[in-house]
N, C-alpha and C positions, 0 to 999 in steps of 0.2 A: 504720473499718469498724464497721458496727452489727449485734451479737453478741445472741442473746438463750442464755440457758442454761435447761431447765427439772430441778428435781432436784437442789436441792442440800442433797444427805445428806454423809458420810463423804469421799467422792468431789466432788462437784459444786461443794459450799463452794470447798475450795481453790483448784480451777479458777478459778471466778469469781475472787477473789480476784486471783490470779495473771492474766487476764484485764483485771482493774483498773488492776493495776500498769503493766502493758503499755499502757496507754493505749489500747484498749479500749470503745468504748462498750455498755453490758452492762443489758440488760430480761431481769428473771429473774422465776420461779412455780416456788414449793414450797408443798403444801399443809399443809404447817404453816408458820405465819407468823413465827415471832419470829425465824428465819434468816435470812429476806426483810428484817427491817424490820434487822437487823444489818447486812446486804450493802446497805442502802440508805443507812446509813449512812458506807460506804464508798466512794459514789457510782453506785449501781449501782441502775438504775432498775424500780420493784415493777410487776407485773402480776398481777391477778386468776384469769387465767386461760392454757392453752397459746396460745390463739387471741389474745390482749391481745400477747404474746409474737413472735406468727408477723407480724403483720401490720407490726410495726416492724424489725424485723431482714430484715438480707443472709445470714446466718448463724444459726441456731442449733441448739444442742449439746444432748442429754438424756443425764443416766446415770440409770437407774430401776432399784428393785431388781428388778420381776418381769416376765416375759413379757406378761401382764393388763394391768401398768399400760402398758409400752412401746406394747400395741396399743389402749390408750383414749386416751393420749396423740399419737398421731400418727393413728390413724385413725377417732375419736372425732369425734361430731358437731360440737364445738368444740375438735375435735384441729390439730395440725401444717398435716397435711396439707392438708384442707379450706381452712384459711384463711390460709395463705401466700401472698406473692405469687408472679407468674411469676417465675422464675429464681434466687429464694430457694433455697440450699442446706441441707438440715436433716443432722446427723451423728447416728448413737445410737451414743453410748459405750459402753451397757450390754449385761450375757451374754443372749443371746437365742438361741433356735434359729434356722436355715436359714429354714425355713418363714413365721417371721415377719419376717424380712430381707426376703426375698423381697417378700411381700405388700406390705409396705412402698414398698419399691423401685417395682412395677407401678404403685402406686397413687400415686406422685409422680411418675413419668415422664407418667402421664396425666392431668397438671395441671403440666405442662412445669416440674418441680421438681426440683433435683438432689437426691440421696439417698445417703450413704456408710455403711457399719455401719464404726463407727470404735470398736472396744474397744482398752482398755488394760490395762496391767499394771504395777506399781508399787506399787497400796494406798497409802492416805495419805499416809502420809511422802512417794512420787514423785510426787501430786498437788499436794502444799504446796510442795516445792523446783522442782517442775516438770521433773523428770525422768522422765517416764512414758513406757514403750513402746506404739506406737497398731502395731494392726496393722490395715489398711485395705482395703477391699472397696466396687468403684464403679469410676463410669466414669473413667478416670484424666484429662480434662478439669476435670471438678467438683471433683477433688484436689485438683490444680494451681489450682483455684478458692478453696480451704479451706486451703492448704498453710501459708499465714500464723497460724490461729487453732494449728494444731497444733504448729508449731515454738516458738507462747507459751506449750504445756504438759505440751511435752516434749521429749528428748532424743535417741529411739530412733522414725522417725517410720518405718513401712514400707506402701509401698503393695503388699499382697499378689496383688489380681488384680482380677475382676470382682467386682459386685455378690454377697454371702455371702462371700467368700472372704476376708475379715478376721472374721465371726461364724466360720465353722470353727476358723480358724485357733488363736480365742481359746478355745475350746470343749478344744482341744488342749490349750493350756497349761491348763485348768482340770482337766482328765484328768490331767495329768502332776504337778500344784501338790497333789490327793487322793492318790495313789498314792505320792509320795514324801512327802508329810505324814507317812504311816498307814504307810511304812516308815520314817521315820525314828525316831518311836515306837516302834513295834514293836525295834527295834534298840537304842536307849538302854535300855529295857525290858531286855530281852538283854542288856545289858552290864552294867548295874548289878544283875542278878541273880544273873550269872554271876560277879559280883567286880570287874566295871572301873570305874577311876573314868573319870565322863560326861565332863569338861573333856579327860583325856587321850584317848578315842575319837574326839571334836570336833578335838583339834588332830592326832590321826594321818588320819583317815579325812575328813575338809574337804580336805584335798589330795592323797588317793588315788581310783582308783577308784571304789570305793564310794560315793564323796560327791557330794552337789546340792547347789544353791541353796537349797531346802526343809529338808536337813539343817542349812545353816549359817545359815539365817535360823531355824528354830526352837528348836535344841537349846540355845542362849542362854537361849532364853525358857526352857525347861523347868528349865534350870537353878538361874535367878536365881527358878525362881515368880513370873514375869512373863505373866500370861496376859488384863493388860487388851487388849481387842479392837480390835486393826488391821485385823487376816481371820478373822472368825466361825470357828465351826464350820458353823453354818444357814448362811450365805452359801456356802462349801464343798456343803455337805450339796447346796443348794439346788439348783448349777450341776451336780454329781453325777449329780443326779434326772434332770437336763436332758438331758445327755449320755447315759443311760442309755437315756431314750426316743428321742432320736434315733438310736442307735445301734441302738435295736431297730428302727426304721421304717426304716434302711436296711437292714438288713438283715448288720450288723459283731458280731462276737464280742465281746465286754464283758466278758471272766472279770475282767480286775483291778481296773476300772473298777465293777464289782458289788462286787466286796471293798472296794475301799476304803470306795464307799458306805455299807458294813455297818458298819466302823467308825466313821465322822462319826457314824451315826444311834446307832450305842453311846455315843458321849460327850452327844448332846444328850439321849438318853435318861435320864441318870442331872444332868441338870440344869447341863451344860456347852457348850449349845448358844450361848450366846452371851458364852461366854469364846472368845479368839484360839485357830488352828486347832490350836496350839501345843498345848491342853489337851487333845488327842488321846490323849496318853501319859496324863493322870491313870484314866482305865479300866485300862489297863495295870497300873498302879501299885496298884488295888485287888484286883486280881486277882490278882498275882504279890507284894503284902507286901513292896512298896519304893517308896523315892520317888526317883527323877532330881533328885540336887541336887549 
């Protein structure tokens, strides 16, 4: 099967990668080059441009950081879209609103294209081992069309519904990934104020109640002072923004989903926006005269 990937940042890389390994035939486009000419070295074939891309592939995949780029890349005069062939399936991995799913969507179907908004979750580490959860939104033919490239890059593969209905979905976890960030901070914050030591709150409240995934994947970090970035802050911040406004154009209540917000933009404000989301707590910690260690 001939794969084309465009986007490979933090995310994308590994995919291909893993892609490769899988036997795989893979034409990729990132606009910075010496990625490209690394993964061509791996066997995987360079294109100048999305349209260099569309035109050889059965398949291909984009994770992009921003809404902007998602809609210059697929519906760009030399986008996806335009210059794919018939029956070409394109997936977007990346966080994007409704609205631009949507648009997306229309405007492949009226160039008889399949189209899936295919995000994930996992962050690097389940992009490199290929353990990523895809949550999926499309026609479930075209799935069953795609069902091969996603089972090479990951583990947790759900087809959620119609076309958007895997952009929601992801939108959700990015809602619940800010808000229990920015409590689990706030909480270790609290405890090490209050006189607890951080490892024993982690190993009581990681299997009570009170604890997430977000506690037990961050509190580690914050512990050890490990805050090179897996998951930004800006990346966080970013998706936050995103949900914010969609939330306001439907017309949904956002009270915690605002808070959190507040907090991502406090840490990148004081020059922590692109340490891991983990460095959430360092605000905390100048404020309250402690450090979580």
């Amino acid at each position: 099967m001939k794969v084309g990937f465009v986007g490979l940042g933090r995310m994308g890389r590994p995919m291909t990668e893993n892609l490769l390994k899988k036997g795989f035939e893979v034409t990729i486009h990132n606009r910075s080059r010496g990625v490209v000419d690394e993964l061509a070295q791996q066997g995987a074939h360079p294109a100048s441009s999305p349209r260099e891309v569309a035109v050889v592939s059965e398949i291909v995949l984009t994770a992009l950081p921003t809404v902007e780029t998602v809609e210059e890349v697929y519906l760009g005069q030399d986008g996806l879209i335009p210059s794919a062939r018939r029956g070409t399936v394109l997936i977007d991995c990346s966080t994007v609103g409704p609205e631009t799913t949507r648009r997306c969507y229309e405007a492949a179907r009226g160039r008889d294209l399949g189209f899936l908004d295919g995000p994930m979750s996992g962050g690097p580490a389940g992009a490199a081992s290929a353990t990523l959860t895809f949550m999926i939104g499309g026609d479930a033919d075209t799935f069953e069309q795609a069902r091969p490239v996603f089972e090479a890059l990951g583990k947790n593969i759900h087809h959620v519904g119609p076309s958007g209905a895997g952009t929601v979905v992801k939108l959700v976890n990015q809602l619940l990934v800010g808000i229990h960030t920015s409590a689990a901070s706030e909480a270790l914050a609290f405890a090490v104020k209050a006189g607890a030591n951080p490892q024993a709150v982690l190993d009581v409240i990681g299997s009570s109640f009170g604890g997430s995934a977000m506690l037990n994947r961050n509190v580690p970090r914050m512990i050890q002072r490990d805050f090179e970035p897996a998951t930004s802050v800006n990346l966080i911040l970013k998706d936050l923004g995103l949900i914010h406004d969609v939330g306001r154009d439907i017309g949904a209540r956002m009270l915690l989903t605002g808070l959190a917000e507040e907090v991502f933009k406090e840490a990148s404000a004081i020059g922590n926006g692109d340490k891991d989301m983990a460095a959430t707590v360092l605000s905390l910690e100048q404020i309250m005269g402690i450090e979580v260690r």
